[in-house]
C-alpha positions as CSV (number, residue, x, y, z in Angstrom):
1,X,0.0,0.0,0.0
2,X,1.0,3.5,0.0
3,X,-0.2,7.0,-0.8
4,X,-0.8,8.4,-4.5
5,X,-2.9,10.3,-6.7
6,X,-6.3,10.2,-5.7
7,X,-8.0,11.5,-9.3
8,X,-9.2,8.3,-10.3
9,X,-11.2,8.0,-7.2
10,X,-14.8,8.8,-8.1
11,X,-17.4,10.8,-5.6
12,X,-21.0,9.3,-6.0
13,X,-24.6,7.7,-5.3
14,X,-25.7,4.4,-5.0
15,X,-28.3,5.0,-7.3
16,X,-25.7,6.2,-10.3
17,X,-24.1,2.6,-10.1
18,X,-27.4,0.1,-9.2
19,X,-30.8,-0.8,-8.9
20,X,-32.4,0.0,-5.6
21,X,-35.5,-2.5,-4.8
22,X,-37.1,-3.5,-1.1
23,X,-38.7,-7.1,-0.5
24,X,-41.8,-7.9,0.1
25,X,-43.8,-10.7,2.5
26,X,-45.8,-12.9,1.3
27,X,-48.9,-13.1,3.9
28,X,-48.7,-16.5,6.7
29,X,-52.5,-16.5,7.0
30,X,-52.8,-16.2,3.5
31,X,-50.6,-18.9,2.1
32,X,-49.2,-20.7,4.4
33,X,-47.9,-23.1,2.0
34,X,-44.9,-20.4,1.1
35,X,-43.2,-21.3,4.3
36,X,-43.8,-25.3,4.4
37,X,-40.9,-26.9,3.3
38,X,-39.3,-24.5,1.3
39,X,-35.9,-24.2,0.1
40,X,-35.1,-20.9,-1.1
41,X,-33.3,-19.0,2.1
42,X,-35.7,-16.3,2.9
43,X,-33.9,-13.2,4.5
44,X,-34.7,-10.9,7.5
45,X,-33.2,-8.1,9.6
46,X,-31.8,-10.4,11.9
47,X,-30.0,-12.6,9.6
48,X,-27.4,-9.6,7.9
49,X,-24.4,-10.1,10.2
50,X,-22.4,-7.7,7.6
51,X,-20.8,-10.0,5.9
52,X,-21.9,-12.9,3.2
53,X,-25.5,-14.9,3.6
54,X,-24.7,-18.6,2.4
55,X,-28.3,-19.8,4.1
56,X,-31.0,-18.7,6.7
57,X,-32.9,-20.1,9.1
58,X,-36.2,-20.0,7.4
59,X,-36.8,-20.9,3.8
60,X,-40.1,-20.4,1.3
61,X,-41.4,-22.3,-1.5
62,X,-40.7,-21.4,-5.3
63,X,-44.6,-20.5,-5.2
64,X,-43.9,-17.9,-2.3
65,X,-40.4,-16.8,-4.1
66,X,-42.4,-16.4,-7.4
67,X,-44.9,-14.2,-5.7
68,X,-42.4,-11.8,-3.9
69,X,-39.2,-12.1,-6.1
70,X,-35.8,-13.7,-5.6
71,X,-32.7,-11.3,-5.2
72,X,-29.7,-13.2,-7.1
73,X,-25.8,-14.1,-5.6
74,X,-24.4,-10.9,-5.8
75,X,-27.0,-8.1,-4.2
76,X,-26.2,-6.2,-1.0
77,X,-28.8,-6.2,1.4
78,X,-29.3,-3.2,4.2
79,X,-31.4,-2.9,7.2
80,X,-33.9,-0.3,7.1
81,X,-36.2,-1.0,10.1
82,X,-35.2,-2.9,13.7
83,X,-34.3,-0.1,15.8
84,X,-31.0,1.5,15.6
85,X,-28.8,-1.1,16.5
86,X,-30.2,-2.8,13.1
87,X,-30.6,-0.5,11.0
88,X,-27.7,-0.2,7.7
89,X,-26.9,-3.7,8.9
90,X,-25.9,-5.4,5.7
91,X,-25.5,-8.8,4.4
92,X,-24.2,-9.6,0.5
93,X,-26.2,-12.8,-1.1
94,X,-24.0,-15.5,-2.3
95,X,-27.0,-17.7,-3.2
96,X,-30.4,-16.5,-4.6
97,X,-32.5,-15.6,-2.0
98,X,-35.7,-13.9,-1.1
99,X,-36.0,-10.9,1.2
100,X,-38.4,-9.5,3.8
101,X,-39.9,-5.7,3.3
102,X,-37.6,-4.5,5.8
103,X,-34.3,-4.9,3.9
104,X,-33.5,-2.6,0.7
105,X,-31.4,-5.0,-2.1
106,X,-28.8,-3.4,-4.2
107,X,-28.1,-4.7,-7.5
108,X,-25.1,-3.5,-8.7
109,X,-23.7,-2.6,-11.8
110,X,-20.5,-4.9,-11.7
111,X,-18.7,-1.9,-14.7
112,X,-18.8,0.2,-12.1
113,X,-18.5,-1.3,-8.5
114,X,-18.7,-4.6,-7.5
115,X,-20.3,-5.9,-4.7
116,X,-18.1,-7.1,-2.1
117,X,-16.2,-3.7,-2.0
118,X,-19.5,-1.9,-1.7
119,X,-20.7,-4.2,1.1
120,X,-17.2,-2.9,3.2
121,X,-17.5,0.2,2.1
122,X,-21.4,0.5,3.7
123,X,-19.8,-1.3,6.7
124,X,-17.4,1.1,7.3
125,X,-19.6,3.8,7.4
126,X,-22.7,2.2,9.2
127,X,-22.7,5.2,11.6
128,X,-24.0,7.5,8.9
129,X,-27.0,5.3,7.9
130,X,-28.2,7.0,11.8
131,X,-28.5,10.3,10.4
132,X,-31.2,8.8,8.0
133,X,-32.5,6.9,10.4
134,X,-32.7,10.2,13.2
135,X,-34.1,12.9,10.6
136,X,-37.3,13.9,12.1
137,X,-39.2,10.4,11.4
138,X,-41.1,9.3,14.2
139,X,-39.8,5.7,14.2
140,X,-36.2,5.5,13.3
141,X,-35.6,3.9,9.9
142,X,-34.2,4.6,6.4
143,X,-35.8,4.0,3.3
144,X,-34.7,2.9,-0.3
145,X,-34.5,6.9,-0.8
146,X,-32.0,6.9,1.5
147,X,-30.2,4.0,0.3
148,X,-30.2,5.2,-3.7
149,X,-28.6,8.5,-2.1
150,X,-25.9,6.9,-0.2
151,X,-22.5,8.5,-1.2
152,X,-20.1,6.2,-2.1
153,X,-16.0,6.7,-3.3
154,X,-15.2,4.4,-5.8
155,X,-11.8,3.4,-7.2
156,X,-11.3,1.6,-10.4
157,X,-12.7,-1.9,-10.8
158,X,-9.4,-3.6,-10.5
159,X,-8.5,-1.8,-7.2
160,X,-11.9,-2.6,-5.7
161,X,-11.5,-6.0,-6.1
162,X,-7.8,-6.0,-4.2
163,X,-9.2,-4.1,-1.4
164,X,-12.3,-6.2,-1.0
165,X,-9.6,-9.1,-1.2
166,X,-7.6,-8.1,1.5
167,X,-10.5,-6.5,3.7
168,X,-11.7,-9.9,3.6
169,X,-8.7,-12.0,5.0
170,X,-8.8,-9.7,8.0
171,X,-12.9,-10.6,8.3
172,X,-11.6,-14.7,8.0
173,X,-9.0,-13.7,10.7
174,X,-11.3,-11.9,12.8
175,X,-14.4,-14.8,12.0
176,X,-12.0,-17.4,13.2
177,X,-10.6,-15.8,16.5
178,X,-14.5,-15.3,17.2
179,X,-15.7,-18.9,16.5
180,X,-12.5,-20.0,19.1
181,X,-13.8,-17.6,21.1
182,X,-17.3,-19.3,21.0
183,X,-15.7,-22.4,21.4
184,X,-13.9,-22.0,24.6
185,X,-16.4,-20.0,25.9
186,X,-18.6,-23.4,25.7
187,X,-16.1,-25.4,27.1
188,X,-16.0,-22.6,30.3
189,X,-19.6,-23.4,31.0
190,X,-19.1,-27.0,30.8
191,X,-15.5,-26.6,33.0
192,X,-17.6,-24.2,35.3
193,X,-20.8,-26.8,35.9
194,X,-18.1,-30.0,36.3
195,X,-15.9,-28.0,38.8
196,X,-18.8,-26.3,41.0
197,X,-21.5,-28.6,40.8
198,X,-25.1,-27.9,42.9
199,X,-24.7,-30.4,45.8
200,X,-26.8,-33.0,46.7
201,X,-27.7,-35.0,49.6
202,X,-24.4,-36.6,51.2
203,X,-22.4,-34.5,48.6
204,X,-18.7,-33.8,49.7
205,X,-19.2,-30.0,49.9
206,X,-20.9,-28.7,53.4
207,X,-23.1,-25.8,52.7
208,X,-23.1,-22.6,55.4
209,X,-25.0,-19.7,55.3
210,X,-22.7,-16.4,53.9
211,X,-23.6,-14.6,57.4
212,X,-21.1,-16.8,58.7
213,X,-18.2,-16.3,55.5
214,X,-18.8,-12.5,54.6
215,X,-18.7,-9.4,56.7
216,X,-20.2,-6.1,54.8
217,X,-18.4,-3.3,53.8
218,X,-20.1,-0.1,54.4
219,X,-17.8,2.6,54.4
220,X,-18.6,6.1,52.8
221,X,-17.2,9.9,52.8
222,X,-14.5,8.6,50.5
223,X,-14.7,10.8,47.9
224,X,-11.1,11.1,47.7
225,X,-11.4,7.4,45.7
226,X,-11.9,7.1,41.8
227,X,-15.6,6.4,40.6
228,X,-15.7,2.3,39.8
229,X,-18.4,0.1,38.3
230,X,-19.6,-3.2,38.7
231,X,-20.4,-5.0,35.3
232,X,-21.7,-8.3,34.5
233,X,-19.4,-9.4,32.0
234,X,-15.8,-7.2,32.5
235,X,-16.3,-7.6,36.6
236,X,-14.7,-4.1,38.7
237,X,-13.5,-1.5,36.2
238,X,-13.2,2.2,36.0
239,X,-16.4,3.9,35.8
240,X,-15.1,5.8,32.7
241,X,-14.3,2.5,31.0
242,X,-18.3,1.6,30.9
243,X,-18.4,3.9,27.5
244,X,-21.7,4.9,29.1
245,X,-22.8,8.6,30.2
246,X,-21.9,9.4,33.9
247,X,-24.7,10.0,36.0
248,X,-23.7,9.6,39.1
249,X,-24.1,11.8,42.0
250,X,-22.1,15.2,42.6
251,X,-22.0,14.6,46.3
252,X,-20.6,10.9,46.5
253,X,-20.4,11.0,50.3
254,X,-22.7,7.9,50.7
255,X,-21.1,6.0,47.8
256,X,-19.3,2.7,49.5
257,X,-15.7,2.2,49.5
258,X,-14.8,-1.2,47.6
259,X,-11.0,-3.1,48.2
260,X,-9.1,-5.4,46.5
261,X,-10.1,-8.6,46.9
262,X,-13.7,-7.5,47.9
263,X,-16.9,-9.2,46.1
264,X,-19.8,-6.2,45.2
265,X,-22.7,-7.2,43.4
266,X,-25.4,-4.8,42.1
267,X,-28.0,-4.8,44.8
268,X,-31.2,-4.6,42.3
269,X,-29.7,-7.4,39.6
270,X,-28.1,-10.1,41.9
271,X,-30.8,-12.1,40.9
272,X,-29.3,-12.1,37.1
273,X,-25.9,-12.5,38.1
274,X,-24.3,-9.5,38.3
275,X,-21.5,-9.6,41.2
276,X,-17.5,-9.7,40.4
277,X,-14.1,-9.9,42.1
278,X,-12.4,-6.3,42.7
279,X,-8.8,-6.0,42.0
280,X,-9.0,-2.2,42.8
281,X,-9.9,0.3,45.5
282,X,-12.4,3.3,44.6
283,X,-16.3,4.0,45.4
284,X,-19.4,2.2,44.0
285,X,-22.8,3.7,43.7
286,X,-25.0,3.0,46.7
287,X,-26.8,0.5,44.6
288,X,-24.3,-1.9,45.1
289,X,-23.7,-4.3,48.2
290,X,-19.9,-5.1,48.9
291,X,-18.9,-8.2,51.0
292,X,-15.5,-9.2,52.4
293,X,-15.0,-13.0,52.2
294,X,-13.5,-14.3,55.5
295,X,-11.0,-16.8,56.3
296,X,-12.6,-19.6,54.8
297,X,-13.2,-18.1,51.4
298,X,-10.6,-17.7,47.9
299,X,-12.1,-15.0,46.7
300,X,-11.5,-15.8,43.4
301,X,-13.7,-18.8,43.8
302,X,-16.3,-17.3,45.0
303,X,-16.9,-14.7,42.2
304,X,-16.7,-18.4,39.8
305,X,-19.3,-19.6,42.3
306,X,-21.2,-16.9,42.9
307,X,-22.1,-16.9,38.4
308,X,-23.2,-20.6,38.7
309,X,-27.1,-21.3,37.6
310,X,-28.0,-22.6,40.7
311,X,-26.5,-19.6,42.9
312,X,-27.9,-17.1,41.2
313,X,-31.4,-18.9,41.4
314,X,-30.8,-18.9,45.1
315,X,-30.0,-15.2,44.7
316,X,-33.1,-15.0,43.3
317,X,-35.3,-16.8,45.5
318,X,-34.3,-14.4,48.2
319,X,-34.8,-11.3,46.5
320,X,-37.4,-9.0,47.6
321,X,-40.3,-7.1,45.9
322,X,-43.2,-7.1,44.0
323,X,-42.2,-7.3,40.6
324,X,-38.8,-7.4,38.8
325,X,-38.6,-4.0,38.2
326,X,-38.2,-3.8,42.5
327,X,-36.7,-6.8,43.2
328,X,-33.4,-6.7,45.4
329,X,-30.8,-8.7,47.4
330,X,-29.8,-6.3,50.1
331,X,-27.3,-8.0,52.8
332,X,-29.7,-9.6,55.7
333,X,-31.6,-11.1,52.8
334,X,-28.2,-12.1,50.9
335,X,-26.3,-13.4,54.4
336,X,-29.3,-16.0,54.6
337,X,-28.0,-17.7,51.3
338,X,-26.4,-21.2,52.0
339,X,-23.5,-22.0,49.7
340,X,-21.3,-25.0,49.3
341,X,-18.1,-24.7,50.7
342,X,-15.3,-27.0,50.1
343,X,-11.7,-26.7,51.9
344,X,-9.7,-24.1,50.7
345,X,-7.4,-26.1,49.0
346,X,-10.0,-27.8,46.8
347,X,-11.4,-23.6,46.3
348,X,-8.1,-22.7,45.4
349,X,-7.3,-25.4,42.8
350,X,-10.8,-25.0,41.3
351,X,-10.3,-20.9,41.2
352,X,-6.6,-21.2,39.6
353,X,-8.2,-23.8,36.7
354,X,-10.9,-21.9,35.6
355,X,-8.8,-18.2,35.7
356,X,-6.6,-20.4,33.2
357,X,-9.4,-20.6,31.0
358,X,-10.7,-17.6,31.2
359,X,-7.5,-16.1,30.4
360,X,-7.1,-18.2,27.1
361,X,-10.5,-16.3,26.2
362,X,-9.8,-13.1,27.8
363,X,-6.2,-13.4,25.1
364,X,-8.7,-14.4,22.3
365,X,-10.8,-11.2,22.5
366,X,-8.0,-9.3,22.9
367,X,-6.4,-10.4,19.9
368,X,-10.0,-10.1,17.8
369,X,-10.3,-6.8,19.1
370,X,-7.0,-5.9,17.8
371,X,-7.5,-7.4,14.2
372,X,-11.2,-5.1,14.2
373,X,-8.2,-2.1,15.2
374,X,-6.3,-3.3,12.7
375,X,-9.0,-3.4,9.9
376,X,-10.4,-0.2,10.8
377,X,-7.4,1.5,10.8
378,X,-6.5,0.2,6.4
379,X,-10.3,0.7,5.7
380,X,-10.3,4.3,7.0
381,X,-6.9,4.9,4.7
382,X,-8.0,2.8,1.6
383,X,-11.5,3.9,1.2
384,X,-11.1,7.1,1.0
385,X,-8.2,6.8,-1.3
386,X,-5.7,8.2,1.2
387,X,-3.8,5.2,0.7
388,X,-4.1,3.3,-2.6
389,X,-3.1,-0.5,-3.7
390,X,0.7,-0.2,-5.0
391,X,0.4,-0.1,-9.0
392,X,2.1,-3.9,-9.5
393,X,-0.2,-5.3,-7.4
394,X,-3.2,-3.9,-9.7
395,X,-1.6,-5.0,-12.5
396,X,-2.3,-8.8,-11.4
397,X,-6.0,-8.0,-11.2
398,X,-5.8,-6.1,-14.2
399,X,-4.7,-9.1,-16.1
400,X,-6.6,-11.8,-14.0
């Protein structure tokens, strides 16, 4: 790659290149028969994943496809309805498919632009699909206006096809890491259930109450402490790290002081399993509960325990409140809880296997997550022509 003259890169629509269509659904009451045994893929918002459709879930009869139209390999697909997080969503067909009213399908003229660079190049700037989408229409959506309008840079044929090339052995890079991801992730649950099991009668493991394992921490006036959060899925972090707005009190003089080594659980969501290990000192919202394990306790084992099915229905069981909207696990209620407890050897071992694990997925994301950097970062250069393919490299698609 490297930088060059940018006068062959060409400013325009979607419509000056393609044809613009939406789907259509054929009615369930009305002809049921579309959706028995069918085997033409039949596409909805939920299915474009931003990348190729091979097959869906659902499929329709040839009567059904006949009746709304197939779309052939080759047509990007966007999102036009589903909320923002869906909408501009994209998929690119690589069989013949038919498609649901929600979705607008681009046929391309492959003289000018061929699909799989378009399909990045809508990826890339999905953000701007939300100005369509936000542009005083009651519900948020686009329409095929909007997509006909899109502005698109287009480089020659030839160097559209070796950015889509290489664009796309960072998404088989990045689609891998994620399906190991997935993978190990499975094999945590099943690690999880076969280390921590739910005991039964005579069962190895003694069950006590937590009143007799956890003291509670309710220290305050320590505003001289950073702001930290309590998450489900990242455990104790900075609050700034959430990526969410800050709306926490001015005066934190009753937010509770949480310590390394601490377990604090969100007071209102126990019940679903939010609670995590801290590995730093700062303040927590008043919503939270934090607990010092005693003696008795790893620590570390306990935040593996404490995300275990069968805990968090305990958790559950002794919430209070009418409805879920109110339900809570404030400390009496929690310190009533019986939990297994095997010797702190056997908590230790179990604690050090599974952070093993988690580690090898915690390495995993971090490396997809660099890959998406990575990507970004070329797609940012190369679709605007900032940076363009090196001529040789052209050539070979030239002569291919």
């Amino acid at each position: 790659m490297g930088r060059g003259n940018i006068g062959d890169m060409k400013n325009c629509k979607v419509k000056d290149f393609s044809s613009v269509t939406s789907g259509s659904t054929p009615s369930r009451s009305r002809h049921k028969e579309f959706f028995n045994e069918g085997t033409i893929p039949w596409v909805k918002t939920m299915d474009l994943t931003n990348g190729p459709i091979v097959t869906t879930d659902e499929k329709i009869t040839f009567l059904a496809a006949k009746n709304c139209k197939t779309y052939p390999e080759g047509t990007v697909l966007v999102a036009m309805y589903g909320g923002f997080k869906q909408i501009g969503r994209t998929g690119l067909l690589t069989c013949e498919a038919s498609i649901n009213q929600a979705i607008s399908a681009i046929t391309v003229n492959r003289e000018k632009c061929l699909p799989q660079y378009l399909l990045q190049y809508l990826n890339h700037n999905i953000s701007k699909w939300r100005h369509f989408a936000a542009s005083s229409r009651k519900d948020p959506n686009i329409t095929s206006a909007d997509v006909r309008d899109f502005q698109v840079t287009l480089p020659p044929i030839p160097e559209q096809k070796a950015i889509a090339d290489l664009l796309y052995t960072w998404d088989e890079a990045i689609e891998k890491t994620e399906r190991l991801i997935q993978e190990k992730e499975k094999r945590f649950k099943r690690l999880l259930n076969d280390l921590i099991y739910m005991p039964g009668k005579g069962g190895k493991w003694k069950q006590l109450r937590t009143k007799s394992l956890f003291k509670e921490r309710k220290e305050t006036k320590r505003g001289d402490l950073r702001l930290l959060s309590i998450t489900n899925s990242e455990g104790v972090i900075p609050r700034e790290d959430t990526g969410r707005k800050d709306t926490s009190n001015e005066d934190k003089s009753k937010y509770l002081r949480i310590c390394p080594g601490d377990i604090g659980y969100n007071t209102m969501r126990m019940w679903q399993g939010v609670s995590a290990l801290s590995s730093l000192e700062g303040i927590v919202s008043p919503a939270y509960t934090i607990c010092i394990p005693g003696e008795k306790l790893c620590p570390l084992f306990v935040a593996y325990l404490f995300k275990t099915p069968f805990m968090i229905h305990r958790f559950y069981r002794y919430s209070q409140g009418l409805t879920s909207d109110t339900w809570n696990l404030k400390y009496p209620h929690f310190s009533e809880v019986k939990m297994p407890l095997p010797s702190i050897e056997e908590q230790e071992r179990i604690a050090e296997t599974l952070s093993f694990a988690q580690k090898e997925i915690d390495l995993l994301k971090q490396l997809a997550e660099q890959y998406k950097s990575q990507k970004r970062g070329l797609m940012q250069k190369m679709l605007i022509g900032e940076w363009r393919v090196k001529p040789e490299i052209i050539n070979q698609y030239m002569e291919a």
